[in-house]
N, C-alpha and C positions, 0 to 999 in steps of 0.2 A: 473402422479406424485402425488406420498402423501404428498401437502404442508406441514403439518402441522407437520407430524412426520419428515420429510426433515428438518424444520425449530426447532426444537428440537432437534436434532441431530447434527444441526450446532453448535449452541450452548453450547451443552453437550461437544464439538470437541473445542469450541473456551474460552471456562472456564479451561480444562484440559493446554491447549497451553499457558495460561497466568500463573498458577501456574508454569510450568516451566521455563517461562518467569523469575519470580522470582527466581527460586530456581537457573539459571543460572546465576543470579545478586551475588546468597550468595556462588556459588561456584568461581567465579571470588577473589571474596574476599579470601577464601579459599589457592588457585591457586598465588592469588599477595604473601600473606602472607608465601607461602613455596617457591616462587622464591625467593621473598626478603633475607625469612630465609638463603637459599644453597647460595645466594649470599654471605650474609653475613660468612658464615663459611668460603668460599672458601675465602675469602680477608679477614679475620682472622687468619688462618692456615699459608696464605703468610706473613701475616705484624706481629703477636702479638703471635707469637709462645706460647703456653700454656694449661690451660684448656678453654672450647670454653663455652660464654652464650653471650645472645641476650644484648644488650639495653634496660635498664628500658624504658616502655609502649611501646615494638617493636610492638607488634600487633595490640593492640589501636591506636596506629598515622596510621600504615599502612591502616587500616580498614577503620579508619577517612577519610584516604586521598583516599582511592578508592571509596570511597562513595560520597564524598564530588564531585571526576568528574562525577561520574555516575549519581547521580540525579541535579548536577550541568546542568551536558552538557545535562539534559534530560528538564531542566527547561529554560535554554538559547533558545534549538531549538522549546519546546513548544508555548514558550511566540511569537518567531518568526513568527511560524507556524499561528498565533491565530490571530495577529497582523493583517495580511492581511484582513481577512477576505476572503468568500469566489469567491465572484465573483471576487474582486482584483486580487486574486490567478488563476483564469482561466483567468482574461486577461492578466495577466505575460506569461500565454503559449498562449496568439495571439487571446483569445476569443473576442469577441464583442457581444454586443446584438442583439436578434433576431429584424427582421424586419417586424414585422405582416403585418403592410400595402405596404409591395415595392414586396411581394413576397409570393407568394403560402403557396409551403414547410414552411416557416418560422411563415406563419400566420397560418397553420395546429399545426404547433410543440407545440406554445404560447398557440394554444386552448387545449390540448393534454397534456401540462404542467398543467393548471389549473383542469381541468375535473379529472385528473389521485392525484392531490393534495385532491380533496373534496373527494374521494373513500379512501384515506389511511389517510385519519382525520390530513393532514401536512396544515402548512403554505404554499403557491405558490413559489416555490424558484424563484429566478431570472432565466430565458430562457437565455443563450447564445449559441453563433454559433462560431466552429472553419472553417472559412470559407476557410481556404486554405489547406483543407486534406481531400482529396479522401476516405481515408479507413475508413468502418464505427465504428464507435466506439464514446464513451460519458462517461462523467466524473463529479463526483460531489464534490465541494469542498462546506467548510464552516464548524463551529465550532460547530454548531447547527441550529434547524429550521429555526431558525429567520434570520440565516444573507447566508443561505447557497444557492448555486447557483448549476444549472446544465448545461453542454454546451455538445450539440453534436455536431459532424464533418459535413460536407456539405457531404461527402458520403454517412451518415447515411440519410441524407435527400434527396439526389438524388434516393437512391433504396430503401428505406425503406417503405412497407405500413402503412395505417393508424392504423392498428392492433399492425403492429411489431413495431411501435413506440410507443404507447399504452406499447407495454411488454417493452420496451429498459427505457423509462420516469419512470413505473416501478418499476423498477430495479436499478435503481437510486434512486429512490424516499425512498427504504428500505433503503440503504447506509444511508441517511440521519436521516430519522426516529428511525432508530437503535442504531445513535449516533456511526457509522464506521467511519465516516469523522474523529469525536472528536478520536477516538480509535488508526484510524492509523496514527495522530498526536502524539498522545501520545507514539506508537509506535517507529513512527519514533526520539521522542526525545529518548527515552532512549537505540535505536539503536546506534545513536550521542553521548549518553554519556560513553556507553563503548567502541566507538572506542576511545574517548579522554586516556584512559590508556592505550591503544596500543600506541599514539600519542605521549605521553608525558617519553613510553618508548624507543622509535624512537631518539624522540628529546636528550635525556639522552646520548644515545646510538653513534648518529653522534658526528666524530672528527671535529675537529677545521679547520680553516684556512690554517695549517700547518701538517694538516692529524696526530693530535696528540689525542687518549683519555684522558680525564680526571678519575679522581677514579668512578665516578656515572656510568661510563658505563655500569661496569659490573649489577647492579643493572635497569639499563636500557633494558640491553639485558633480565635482568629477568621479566621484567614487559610486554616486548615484546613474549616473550616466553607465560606468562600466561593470556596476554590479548588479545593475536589474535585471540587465540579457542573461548574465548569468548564472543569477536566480533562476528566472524562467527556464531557462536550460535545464536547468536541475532539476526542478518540477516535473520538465518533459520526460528528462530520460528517466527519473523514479519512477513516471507510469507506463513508460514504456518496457521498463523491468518486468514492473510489477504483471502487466500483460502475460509477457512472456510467461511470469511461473503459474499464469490462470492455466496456458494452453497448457503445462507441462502437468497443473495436479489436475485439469482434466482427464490427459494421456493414461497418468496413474489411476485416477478412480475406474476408466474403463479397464484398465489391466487387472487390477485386484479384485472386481467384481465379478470381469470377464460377462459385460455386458453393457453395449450400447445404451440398453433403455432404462441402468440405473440412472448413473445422470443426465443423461438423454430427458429424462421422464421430467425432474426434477429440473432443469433449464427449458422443456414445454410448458413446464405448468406455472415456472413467474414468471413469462413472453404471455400467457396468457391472464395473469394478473395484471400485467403490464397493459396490454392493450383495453384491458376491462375500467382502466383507469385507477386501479387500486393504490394508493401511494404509500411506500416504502421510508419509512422513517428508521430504520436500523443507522443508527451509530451518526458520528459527525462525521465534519471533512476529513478529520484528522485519521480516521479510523476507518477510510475506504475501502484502504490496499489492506486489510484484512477480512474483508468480507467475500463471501463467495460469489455477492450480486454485488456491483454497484449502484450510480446514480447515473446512466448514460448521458450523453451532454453530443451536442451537434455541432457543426461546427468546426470554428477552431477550437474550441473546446475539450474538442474531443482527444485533442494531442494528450491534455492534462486529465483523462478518464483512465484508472489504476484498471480497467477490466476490459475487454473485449467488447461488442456490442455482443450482446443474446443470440443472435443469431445467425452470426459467424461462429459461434462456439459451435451452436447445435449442429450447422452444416459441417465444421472440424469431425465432430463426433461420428455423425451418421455420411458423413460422404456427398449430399440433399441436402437442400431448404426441406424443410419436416414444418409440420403445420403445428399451432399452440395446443396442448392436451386440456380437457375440462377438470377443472380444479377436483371437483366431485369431493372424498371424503378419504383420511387412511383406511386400509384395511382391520379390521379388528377383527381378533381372534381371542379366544379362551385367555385370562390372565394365569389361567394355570399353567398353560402351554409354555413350556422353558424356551422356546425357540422362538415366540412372540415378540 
């Protein structure tokens, strides 16, 4: 693998994806501002027989007010998001901290965390452990160096060697450094804040009590009409970001380990859980684009998957389609061994 043009190229992929990002922000506005219009003509036409014009500042309030949910709803879910901080946020999904002294694996992981922090010039994030999930996979949360945390799965830890966790720690460890965690927070607010103008033309839209509309309906059903696409857009390009910083903390884990077959080894061996049928219960929807594996999806589907498929990564990596590794068991060596 060429890190370095790899890790460039992410890049050049993930600056293009965020102008769009925007530019589907100004076409929403766009979009509200000509349903609202059609709406308004059509319950003009009905009610005020005549010559047909808008309401003095029609497109200034409307503009106001799409904006107002979109970086509204994008500043509510940020602040949320920020609030927790990062290890808070992975023991909401069951993490705990690692166990250096009760346990092998876990005092390997903690040595493995700090040694893998001094190579990429980061802070020591916090070590946790998702101890009740089989499939391997690891996740790093946190708004920045200082407070961000990483947890792997116990499966990561049961089959993982001391290498391929070397490349999985990482791989993580770019996510952070690169400031992805802060990114697909940020993402995810203003994901949040264009669904709010679908939301609030939903809300417009539903009849009463008495299965009766009010006048706003129609204006509802126009907000719903031009805020869905743009919802979905949004969705798309979040995971089409979030793709892009997979290929790029791939690039880096091969760069700072300065070997293919760390995580090379460690995306063989869940392609081979994968096929074995093993299912992967790590985290919700909400908490994809933080994880190292996703839920792959087919499809159209597949627009709105935060991760590459498995085995376009592996081929990224190695150059080759590389065939799945047998899961087998980690290495274990002496716990006295400082290097374990």
């Amino acid at each position: 693998m060429r890190f370095f043009e790899s890790q460039a190229e992410a890049r050049r992929q993930t600056r293009r994806l965020l102008v769009l990002f925007g530019l589907t922000v100004l076409l929403l506005v766009v979009a509200v501002n000509a349903a609202l219009a059609l709406a308004w003509g059509l319950s003009w036409a009905f009610w005020m027989p005549g010559p047909f014009s808008l309401p003095a500042r029609f497109i200034e309030i409307n503009t106001a007010v799409v904006l107002l949910f979109v970086l509204g709803g994008w500043w509510l879910e940020t602040s949320r998001l920020q609030s927790a901080g990062g290890a808070a946020l992975a023991r909401q999904l069951g993490a705990r901290e690692a166990r250096p002294s009760g346990d092998f694996h876990e005092q390997r992981y903690v040595h493995i965390v700090d040694e893998m922090a001094i190579a990429s010039g980061l802070p020591a994030p916090a070590a946790l452990v998702l101890p009740r999930e089989g499939a391997i996979n690891a996740l790093a949360a946190g708004w920045d160096p200082s407070d961000a945390a990483i947890a792997v799965t116990q499966g990561a830890l049961d089959h993982l060697s001391r290498e391929e966790m070397q490349g999985l720690v990482a791989h993580e460890l770019s996510h952070i450094g690169e400031g992805d965690t802060r990114l697909n927070m940020r993402l995810c607010g203003m994901v949040f804040g264009l669904e709010m103008v679908y939301r609030l033309g939903q809300d417009l839209w539903e009849a009463d009590d008495e299965g009766r509309r009010h006048a706003a309906a129609l204006a509802g059903l126009a907000l719903m009409a031009a805020g869905w696409p743009g919802w979905m857009a949004g969705h798309a390009l979040q995971a089409a970001v979030a793709r892009q910083r997979e290929y790029l903390a791939d690039a880096r884990a091969v760069q700072w380990t300065r070997s293919r077959d760390a995580l090379g080894g460690v995306l063989r061996k869940a392609l081979a859980q994968r096929e074995r049928g093993d299912a992967d219960r790590t985290g919700s929807a909400q908490v994809q684009h933080m994880l190292l594996l996703g839920s792959e999806a087919g499809g159209l589907r597949h627009w709105f998957d935060a991760h590459p498929p498995l085995a376009q990564r592996i081929r990224r990596i190695y150059g080759r389609p590389m065939a799945p590794l047998p899961l087998g068991g980690a290495d274990r060596r002496a716990v006295t061994d400082p290097t374990a």
